[in-house]
N, C-alpha and C positions, 0 to 999 in steps of 0.2 A: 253894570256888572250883574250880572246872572247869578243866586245864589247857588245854583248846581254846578257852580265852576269853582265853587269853595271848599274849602277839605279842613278840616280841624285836625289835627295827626299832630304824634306828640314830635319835639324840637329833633334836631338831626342839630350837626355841628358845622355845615355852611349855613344855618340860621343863625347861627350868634352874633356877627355884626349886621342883619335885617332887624331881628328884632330889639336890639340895645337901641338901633337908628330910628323904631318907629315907636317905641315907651318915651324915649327922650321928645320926638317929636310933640306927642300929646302932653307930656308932661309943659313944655313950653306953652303949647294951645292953649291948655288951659290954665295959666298962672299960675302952676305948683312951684313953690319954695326950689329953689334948688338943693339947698339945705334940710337936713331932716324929713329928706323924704327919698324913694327909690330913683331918683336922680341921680343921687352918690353913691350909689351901692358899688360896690366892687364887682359883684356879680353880675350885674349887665352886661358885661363885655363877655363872661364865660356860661352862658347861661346853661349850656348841657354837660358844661360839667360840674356847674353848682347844683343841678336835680339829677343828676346820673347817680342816687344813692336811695336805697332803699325807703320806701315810706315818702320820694319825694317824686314829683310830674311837674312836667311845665308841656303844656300844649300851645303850638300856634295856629293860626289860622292864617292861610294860604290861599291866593287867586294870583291865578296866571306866575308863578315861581316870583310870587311877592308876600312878604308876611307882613300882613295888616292888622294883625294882634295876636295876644297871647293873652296866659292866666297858668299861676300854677300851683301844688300844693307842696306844703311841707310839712316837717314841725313847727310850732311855737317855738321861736329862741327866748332862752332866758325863763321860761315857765317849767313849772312841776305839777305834772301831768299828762294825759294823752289828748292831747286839741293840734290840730292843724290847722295853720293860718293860711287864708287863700294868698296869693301872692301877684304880684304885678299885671294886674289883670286890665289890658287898654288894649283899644281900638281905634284902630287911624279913622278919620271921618268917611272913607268908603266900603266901612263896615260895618257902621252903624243902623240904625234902624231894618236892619235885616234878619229878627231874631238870634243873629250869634251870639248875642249876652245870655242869652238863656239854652241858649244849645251848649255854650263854652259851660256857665253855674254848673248845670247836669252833669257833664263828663270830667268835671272839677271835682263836684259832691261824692258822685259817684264812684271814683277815685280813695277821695279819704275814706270812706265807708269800707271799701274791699283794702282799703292797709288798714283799717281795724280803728282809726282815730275816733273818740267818741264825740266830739266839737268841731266845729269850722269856727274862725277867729277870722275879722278884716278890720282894718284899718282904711279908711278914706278921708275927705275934706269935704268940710258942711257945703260947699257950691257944688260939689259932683253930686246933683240931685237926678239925674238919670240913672247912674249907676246904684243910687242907695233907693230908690224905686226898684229897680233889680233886684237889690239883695233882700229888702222887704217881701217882694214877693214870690222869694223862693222859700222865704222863712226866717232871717235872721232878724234879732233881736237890735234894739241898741242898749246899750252897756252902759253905766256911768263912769267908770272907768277903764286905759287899757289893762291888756294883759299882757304878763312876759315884759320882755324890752327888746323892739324892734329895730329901734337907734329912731323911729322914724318921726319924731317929736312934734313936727311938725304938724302931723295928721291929726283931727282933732275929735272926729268920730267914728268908734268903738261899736264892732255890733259878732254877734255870738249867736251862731245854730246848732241846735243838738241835733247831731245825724243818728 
């Protein structure tokens, strides 16, 4: 796969059963809980019109009218304050290693910063050490504890950027 065949562009509404099909997929990959985690979100199955509201984005990532990942922002649910939590941010295995993790972080950040958020929030699991390499080196912090209440209980580490 050619990265110049790849498009990051934010979701349409024939993406929502690609992308719920390919979050679940890695989810499974890689041992995530099915429980207390975006496995059971309601909102996987409706994914453009769970961010079709202001202050919220979800972007996929597309090759060949396939979507191989996604990431998006929102609010923090359940907090008091202005932070955005990145959100279900995976990669099917022929996406990987092709710098879209940090081309996706950018156009994420760059996002909550023009809706005015003054934090990014993420939630992950201590084996996803690729991804918390990522988030390290865009800037985010680890946290000792979460923030808000994401339902996602499961997840066990907590990390926080100030944009």
């Amino acid at each position: 796969m050619r990265k110049d065949t790849i498009v990051i562009r934010e979701i349409e509404d024939k993406d929502n059963s690609k992308i719920a099909k390919a979050i679940r997929f890695v989810l499974i990959e890689m041992g995530v809980p099915k429980v207390g985690t975006a496995y059971e979100d309601s909102a996987l199955d409706c994914m453009t019109e769970t961010y079709n509201y202001s202050k919220k984005a979800y972007f996929v990532v597309e090759s060949n009218n396939e979507i191989i990942g996604g990431a998006g922002i929102a609010p923090l649910e359940n907090y008091e304050g202005n932070v955005a939590e990145l959100q279900k941010m995976y990669f099917m295995p022929e996406a990987r290693g092709k710098g879209l993790g940090s081309e996706m972080m950018e156009k994420c950040l760059n996002f909550a910063k023009q809706a005015g958020y003054d934090q990014c929030y993420l939630e992950t699991l201590p084996y996803m050490d690729d991804a918390r390499k990522l988030y390290r080196k865009v800037g985010f912090e680890f946290i000792e504890e979460p923030m808000g209440n994401t339902g996602h209980y499961s997840c066990s580490v907590w990390m926080l950027k100030d944009l």
